[in-house]
Every structure is written in C-alpha cells, then in structure tokens.
BALOSE-979328 format. One record per residue (C-alpha): x negated, y negated, z. Coordinates in steps of 0.1 Angstrom, whole numbers, plus 2048, in hexadecimal, padded with zeros to 3 digits. Layout:
BEGIN
XYZ
...
***
This chain:
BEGIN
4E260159B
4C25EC5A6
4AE60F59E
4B860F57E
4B05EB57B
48E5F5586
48961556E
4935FE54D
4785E0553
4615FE561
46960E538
4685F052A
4455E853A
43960A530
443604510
4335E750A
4115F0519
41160C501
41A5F94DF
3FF5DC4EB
3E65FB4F2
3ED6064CF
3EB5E44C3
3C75E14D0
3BB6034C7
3CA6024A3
3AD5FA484
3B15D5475
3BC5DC44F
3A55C9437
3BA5B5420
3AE597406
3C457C416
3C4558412
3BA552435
3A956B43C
3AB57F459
3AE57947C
3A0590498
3B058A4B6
3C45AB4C7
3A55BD4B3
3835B74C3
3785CC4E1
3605C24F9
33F5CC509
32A5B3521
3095BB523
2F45A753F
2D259D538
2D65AE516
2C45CB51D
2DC5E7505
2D25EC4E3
2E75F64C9
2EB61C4D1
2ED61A4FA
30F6004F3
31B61B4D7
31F62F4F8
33361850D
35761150E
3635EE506
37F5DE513
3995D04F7
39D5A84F9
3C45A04F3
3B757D4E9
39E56B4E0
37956F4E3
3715534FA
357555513
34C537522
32953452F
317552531
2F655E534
30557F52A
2FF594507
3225964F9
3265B64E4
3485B34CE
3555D44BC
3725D249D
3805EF491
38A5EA46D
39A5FF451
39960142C
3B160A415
3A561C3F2
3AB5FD3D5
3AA5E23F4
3915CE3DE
3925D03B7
3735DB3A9
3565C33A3
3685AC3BE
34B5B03D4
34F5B53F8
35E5AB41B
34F592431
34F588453
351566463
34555D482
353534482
34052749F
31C516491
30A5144B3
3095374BA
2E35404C2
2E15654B7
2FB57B4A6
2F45A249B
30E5B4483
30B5D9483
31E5E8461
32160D45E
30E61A43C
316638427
302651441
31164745B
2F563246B
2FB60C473
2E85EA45D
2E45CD470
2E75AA467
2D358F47B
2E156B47A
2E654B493
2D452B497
2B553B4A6
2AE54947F
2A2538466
2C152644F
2B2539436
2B4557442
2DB55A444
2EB57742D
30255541F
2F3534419
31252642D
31950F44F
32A52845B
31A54D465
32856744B
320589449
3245A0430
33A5BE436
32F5DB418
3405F9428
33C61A41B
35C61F40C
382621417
386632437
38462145E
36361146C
35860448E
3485E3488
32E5D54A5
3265B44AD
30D5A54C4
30F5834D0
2F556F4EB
2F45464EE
2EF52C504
3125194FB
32F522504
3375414F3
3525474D9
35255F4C0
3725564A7
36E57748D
37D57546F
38058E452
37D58142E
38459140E
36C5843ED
38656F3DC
39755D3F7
372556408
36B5433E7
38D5343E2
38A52940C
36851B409
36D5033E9
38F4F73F9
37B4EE41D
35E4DF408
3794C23FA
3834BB41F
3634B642D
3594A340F
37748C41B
37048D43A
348481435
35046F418
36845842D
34B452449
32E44D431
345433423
34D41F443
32742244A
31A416424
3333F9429
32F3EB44C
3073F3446
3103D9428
31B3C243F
3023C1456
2EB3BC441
2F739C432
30938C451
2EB393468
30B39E484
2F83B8499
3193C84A4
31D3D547E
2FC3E8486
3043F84AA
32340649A
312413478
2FD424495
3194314A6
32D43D481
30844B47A
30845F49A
32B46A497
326477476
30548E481
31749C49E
3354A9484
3194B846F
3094C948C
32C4D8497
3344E2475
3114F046F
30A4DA452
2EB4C9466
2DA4EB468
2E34F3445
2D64D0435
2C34B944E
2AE4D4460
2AF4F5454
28B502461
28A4EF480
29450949A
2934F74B4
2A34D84A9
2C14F549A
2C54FF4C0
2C14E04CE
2D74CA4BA
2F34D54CF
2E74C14EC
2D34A24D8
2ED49B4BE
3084974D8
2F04834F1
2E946C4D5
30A4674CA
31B4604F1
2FA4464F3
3034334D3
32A4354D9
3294274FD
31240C4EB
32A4084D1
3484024E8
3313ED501
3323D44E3
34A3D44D7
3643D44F8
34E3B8505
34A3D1522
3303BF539
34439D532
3653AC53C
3673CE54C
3403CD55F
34B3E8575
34F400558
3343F2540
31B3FC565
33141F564
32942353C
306417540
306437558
31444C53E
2F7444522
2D744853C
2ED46D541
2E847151D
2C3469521
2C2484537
2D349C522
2B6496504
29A49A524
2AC4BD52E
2AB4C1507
2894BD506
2804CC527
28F4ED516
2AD4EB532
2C54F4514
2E2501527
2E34E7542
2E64C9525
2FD4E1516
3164DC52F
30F4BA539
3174AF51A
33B4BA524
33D4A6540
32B48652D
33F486516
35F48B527
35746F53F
34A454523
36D45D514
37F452533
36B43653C
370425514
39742D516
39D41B537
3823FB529
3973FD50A
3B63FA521
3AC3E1535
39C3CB51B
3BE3CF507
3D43C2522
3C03A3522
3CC3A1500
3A93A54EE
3C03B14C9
3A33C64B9
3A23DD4D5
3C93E84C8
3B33FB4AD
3944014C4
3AE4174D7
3C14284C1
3A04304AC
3994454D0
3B645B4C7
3AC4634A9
3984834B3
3AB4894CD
3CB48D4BB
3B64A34A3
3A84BB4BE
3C94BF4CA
3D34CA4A9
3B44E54A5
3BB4F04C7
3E54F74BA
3D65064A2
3C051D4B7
3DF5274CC
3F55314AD
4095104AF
3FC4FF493
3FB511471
3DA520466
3D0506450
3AF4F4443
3C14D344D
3C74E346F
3A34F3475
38F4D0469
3AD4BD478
38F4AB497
3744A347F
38E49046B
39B47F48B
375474490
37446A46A
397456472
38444548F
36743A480
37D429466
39641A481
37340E493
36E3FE474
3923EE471
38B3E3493
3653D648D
3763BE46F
3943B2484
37C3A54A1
367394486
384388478
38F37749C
36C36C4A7
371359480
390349488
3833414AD
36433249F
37A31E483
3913134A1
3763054B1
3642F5497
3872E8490
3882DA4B3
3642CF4B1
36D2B8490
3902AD49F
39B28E4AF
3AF29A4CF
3C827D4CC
3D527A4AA
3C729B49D
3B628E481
391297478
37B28248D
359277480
34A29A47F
3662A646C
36628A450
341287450
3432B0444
3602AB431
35028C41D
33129F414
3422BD405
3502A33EF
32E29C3E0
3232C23E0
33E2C53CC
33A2A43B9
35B2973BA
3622713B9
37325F3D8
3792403E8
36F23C409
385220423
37D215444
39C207455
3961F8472
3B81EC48B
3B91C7490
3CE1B64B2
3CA1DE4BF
3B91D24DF
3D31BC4EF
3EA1DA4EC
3D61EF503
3D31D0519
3F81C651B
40A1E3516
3F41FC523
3DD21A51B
3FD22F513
40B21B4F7
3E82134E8
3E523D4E6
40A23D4D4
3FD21E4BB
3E02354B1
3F22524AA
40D240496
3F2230485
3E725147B
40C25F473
40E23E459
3EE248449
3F426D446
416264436
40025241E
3E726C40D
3E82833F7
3E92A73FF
3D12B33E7
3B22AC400
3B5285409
3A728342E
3B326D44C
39926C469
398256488
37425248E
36F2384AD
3882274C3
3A42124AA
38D21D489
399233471
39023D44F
3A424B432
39225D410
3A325F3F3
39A27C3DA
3932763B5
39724D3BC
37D23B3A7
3872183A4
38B1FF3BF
3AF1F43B4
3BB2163BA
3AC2193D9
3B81F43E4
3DD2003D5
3DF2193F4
3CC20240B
3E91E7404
4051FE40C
3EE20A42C
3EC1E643A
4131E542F
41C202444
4031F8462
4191D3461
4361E646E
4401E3491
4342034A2
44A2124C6
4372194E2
445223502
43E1FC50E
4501EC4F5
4481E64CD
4221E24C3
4141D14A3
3F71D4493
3E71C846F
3C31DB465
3A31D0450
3951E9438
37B1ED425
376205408
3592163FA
3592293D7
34624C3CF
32B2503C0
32C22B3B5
32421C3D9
30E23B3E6
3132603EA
30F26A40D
326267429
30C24D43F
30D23541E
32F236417
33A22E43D
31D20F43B
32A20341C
351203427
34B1F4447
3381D843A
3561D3422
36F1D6442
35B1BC457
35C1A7436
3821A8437
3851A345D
36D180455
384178439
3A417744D
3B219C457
3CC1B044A
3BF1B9427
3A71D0415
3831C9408
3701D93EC
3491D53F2
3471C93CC
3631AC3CD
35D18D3D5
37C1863EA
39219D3FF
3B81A63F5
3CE19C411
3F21AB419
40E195424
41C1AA446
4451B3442
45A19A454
45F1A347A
4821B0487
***
C-alpha cells in the first residue's frame, strides 16, 4: 500500500516536471491584446560575468529557463535574456505595422535587442539611459523596441541587459493597436496624477507668497521634490528635463531621491515641531539628511552603486523615524498630524497595490501599475490638507490669545485693550456711537466690610446688568480699571438716547446685589461722550466721558452727564426691601 502511495506522487511529480518543462520550452504566441503580453514562464537565462560574450559566443551556450520573473538584484553581472516567440500567418492585419517590445524599468543602463532578419543574421537595437534620449527606436519613457520579424514562423529573440541598479527586466510583447490604445490611456493618468501635484504646489506656492509663512515654502520644496523623483522613476525626467545630460540620466537615480529624503525630513521636521517635541528623533532625522548628503557626494564621487543602495536604507529609515514622530506627536493630541499620518500611507498603500499586482493578485490594470505614484500624488494633497489645518489652529490659538490678551479675567468683558480696538474700528468704519464711562459709586466700603469676595461678585453682577442691557448687534461692555466700566452704544447719535439707557443702567445698578456676605448696593456716575461730534479716537472719547462722569460725581452721584449739558440727569434709586 505505502509503495503505491509512493509510485502515484512519484507520477504525479514526473508529470508535472514534464508539462512545466514544456511550458518553458514552448514559443510565446504573438497576439494584439489589450494588455499586452507578459513574459514570465518564457525568458531563459544566461549570466555572463564581467561581460566578456558577445553575441555569437552566448548563441552557443545553454540558458537556464526562469519560472518567474526576471529579477536580479545587484549584480555586476551582464544578464543575457532569450524569448522564443511564434507568429501566426494574418497575426497582424496589413498596414498595422509591427510588434514591439517593452522593457518597463527606466533606470536600466544598457539594453541590446537582437531580432532575427530575413537571412537569418541578427539586428541589434541599442537603448538605456547611458544613450542619448534621442537615440531610442520610440521617443517614449519607457525602452521599446521594435520587433519586424521576417515573417510567420518561430524566432529566438536576445536580450542583453548590464546596470548598476538593481536589475529587473519586466518584457512585455505589444501589438501596434493596443500599444497606441495603452499609451494614450496611461498618458490621462499621469496627467492626473501630475496635474494634482502641480496643483497643490501652484496653490500653497500662492500662499506663501502672500502670507510670508515659511512652512508654505519647505513643503512646496518637499511637493517639488516629490514630484521629480516620480518623473525620474517613470522616465519622464530623462525624456523632458534632461534628455542630453548623460550623466545627470544615470545619476538621477541616486540625486533625485537624496534630494527628496533631504527636503521631506525638512518638511516633517516643521511641520511635527520635531526638535520642540520629539528631540531625540528630530537628532536621529538630522542623521538621516547629512546621509543624503552623502549619497549626492558618492553621486558625485562616481560611487554610483554604493548611493544606489543606500538610498534603500535612507529611505527606509527616514520612513520609520517620521511614522513613529508622527505617532508620538499625535498622542499628545497635536490634530493636524491625524492627516500628516495618514498622508504617510498613501504610497504605501499604493506600492502594496503595484506589488499585488506584480504577484498576479491584483488585476493587470493601468490603475494597478501607476497605483504608488498616485499614493505619492494623494500624499502631497493630504500634506496639504494637513499644512491648512495647522494654519487653521495656530489662527484660532493666536485669536484665543489675543482674545485673552483683550479680556478682563473677572467678568469676561473686553478690558481696555479690547475696547480701545474695538472703538477704532468703529471710526475705520465710520459709524456713529456714543461712548459712557460708568464709574461705581459706595463700591469701596463693600470691599472693606464685606470683603474681597463679595466686591469680586458686585463687579461681575455689575457686568451681567449691563450685558442684559445692550444690544446685540455690536454694543460693547468693557471693565477697564478697578469699579470703571464703559458701555458703547452703536448708531447712537444724540445724547437723549444715550442718557435713555444710561437711566435704566443707574436703575438696574440701584438694585440690591447678593454677595456671599450679605446684600450689596451700589448707584454709579456716568458720563457720555457722542461720535464723531465729541472727537473720533478712542483717547478723546474716554477724556471727554470721564470729564462728564467726574462732573456727575461733583453734582451729586447716581445720574448721567452729557459733556454738552449744562446739568446732570439724576435717577431716583428703587425703594429698598
């Protein structure tokens, strides 16, 4: 029984060694689809250290069939790819044009296509970022070559590969139609995807510019850098920015990304309030952008690997260090970082989705394959959101404290800061008002017989009475000195209705007041000045209204004066009990 066991998983292993070993061996059939082809469980492989083989010494190797995907890592090695492909007769209708060939990794240094031609001997097809843009067989970000073949039949297709990235060598086969039809469709989601950046930068860069804020300039910096580095790793920097700089093509890899960890560690520095609140990991981030100072010095030291794969590290660690800041300023319940950190997931969440789609999870979609630069593109708009709700606090915070600044801490009615500000808008705005300095009369024997505590509960019931009073379309009650108030009345121009609402103020003050020592009572003097007719600024106005209050004090207490009357109008107090 068990050896029978053993003979069926021994057929079955057989059996499936063979069908993957035909799998491998069998030609890829050309076919116009609208995703192209993929190559994996097609491409053999030849490694050729120090890249001393030419074309016809590798012709006479074997090559070992990759199952997967052409991934290499780092390696110094010449990587020689072959593809065996078949065409049908009528696979491509006549004036169609031809197949192409896709190689969708930009950094690659130097790629060589060898295509069979109608005698049998082999074209090659030079392209990478050590040739001029110019140069390519397709003006494209990508590197596409063309596949003419001599006719229907099976072909052996060669590919030679050296770089100092990591290397990876996703092939792809495209027909003429769905290359065209592919290429406008990813044209409208990059344009989204830039568009939205360009946009976040154009506004903030607004911003900056009129409120003088320098954070609205380090993250403009930081979207700007963030925005290069997606070019670069699309190819679109090579293409447009620099496409006859050779060195700057090769480079980039290591300077865009340098630049970009420098300006985002600044970026989150700021805006985190990192040496105010995490030092420890503002020093550790500090670290982290004199590392990308060394990764332009390798750059320019021609050490191209080495800041090549430093960058990894860098950026993986810079990563780490603004997620736990982010953390850590969040749980002392800083609210902008709420966006600040989930901004951070953005391209995360999208590399996790291009990387799905790598492993066959995810559908082979354009939304799929640019699914990380539109995470970045989602960041630098959540950075944004996050940039205008920590304005929008440090507002409120300022207003709060001007409020406090302008407030008296007692009653919590503007105190002489407050109404001097409040006054002068007033006459920006030229509106007429009547000014009244009332000032508590018997107040002091209060605080001397009953105590501190029941003079602070007379004042603020003073200033309940006069709030009940005013008018809520922008009358003002301050307390501007120890028992001295003043009350301005909007759109009041003559003194009777101004002394109408000083009578029922002296009426209401006449009322017994409870303190925690027993009943209080007061009366009050006030005087009353009138805008513009006795002055226009605030100073005036409180001279002229205190001269009129002292003038009522002289003339007996408890009524109002008007600085143009000749007597004051006194106000019989309500009957005690």
């Amino acid at each position: 029984m068990k050896s029978q066991v053993l003979y069926k998983i021994a057929t079955v292993l057989v059996l499936t060694t063979l069908w993957l070993s035909d799998a491998l061996s069998a030609p890829l059939v050309l076919e116009d689809r609208p995703q192209g082809q993929r190559t994996e469980g097609y491409l053999s492989v030849l490694r050729d250290p120090g890249g001393r083989l030419d074309f016809d010494q590798i012709r006479e190797r074997p090559f070992t069939p990759l199952a997967g995907q052409a991934g290499f890592g780092f390696t110094r090695d010449v990587i020689w790819l072959k593809l065996d492909v078949h065409e049908h007769a009528g696979a491509l209708k006549p004036g169609d044009g031809h197949w192409w060939l896709e190689v969708a990794l930009p950094s690659l240094d130097d790629l060589r296509l060898y295509v069979p031609e109608t005698d049998g001997r082999y074209r090659m097809t030079r392209s990478g970022d050590h040739q001029p843009f110019a140069e390519r067989p397709l003006a494209h970000r990508l590197f596409l070559f063309p596949l003419e073949l001599p006719g229907p039949g099976t072909y052996s297709l060669y590919l030679r590969v050296a770089t100092g990235d990591s290397l990876a060598v996703p092939v792809r086969l495209w027909g003429p139609q769905s290359l065209r039809e592919r290429m406008a469709h990813e044209n409208l989601w990059l344009g989204i995807s830039y568009g939205l950046i360009l946009g976040m930068l154009i506004y903030n860069a607004v911003l900056w510019s009129v409120l003088r804020d320098s954070l609205y300039g380090v993250y403009v910096l930081a979207g700007l850098t963030s925005l290069v580095v997606i070019l670069e790793l699309n190819g679109h920097a090579y293409q447009y920015l620099w496409p006859t700089n050779l060195w700057l093509a090769d480079y980039q890899h290591v300077l865009m990304p340098a630049l970009h960890f420098i300006a985002l560690s600044w970026w989150a520095r700021r805006f985190l309030d990192m040496p105010g609140q995490t030092p420890w990991l503002d020093l550790a981030l500090r670290g982290i952008m004199l590392a990308a100072l060394g990764m332009i010095a390798l750059a320019i030291a021609g050490q191209y690997t080495l800041g090549n794969q430093l960058a990894f590290w860098v950026g993986t660690t810079m990563t780490l260090l603004v997620f736990v800041a982010t953390l850590r300023v969040l749980w002392r319940g800083y609210r902008p970082a709420r966006l600040f950190l989930l901004a951070q997931f953005a391209p995360l969440a999208g590399a996790l989705v291009t990387l799905a789609r790598a492993l066959g999870i995810a559908p082979d979609a354009l939304w799929t394959e640019h699914a990380f630069q539109m995470g970045v593109s989602l960041e630098v708009m959540l950075f944004s959101l996050a940039l205008a709700q920590r304005i929008e606090l440090l507002r409120q915070e300022k207003q709060q404290a001007q409020q406090r600044a302008e407030t008296d801490p007692l009653t919590g009615l503007f105190n002489r800061d407050g109404l001097s500000r409040r006054v002068e808008e007033l006459r920006d705005r030229q509106i007429p008002h009547a000014l009244m300095v009332v000032d508590l009369d018997r107040f002091k024997p209060v605080n001397d017989q009953l105590g501190h505590e029941a003079g602070d509960a007379v004042l603020i019931a003073v200033a309940e009475r006069m709030q009940a009073l005013v008018r809520a379309e922008g009358d003002i009650v301050a307390r501007i000195g120890g028992d001295e108030f003043v009350l301005v009345l909007r759109g009041v121009t003559q003194p009777t209705d101004a002394g109408a609402v000083a009578s029922k103020l002296l009426t209401s003050l006449a009322a017994a007041i409870p303190t925690p020592a027993g009943e209080a009572r007061i009366g009050a003097s006030i005087g009353i000045a009138l805008a513009p007719r006795d002055g226009h600024h605030f100073a005036r106005l409180l001279q002229v209204a205190d001269q009129a209050m002292y003038r009522s004090k002289q003339d007996g207490r408890n009524r109002w004066y008007y600085g143009g009357d000749r007597h004051g109008h006194p106000v019989e107090p309500p009957a005690a009990g």
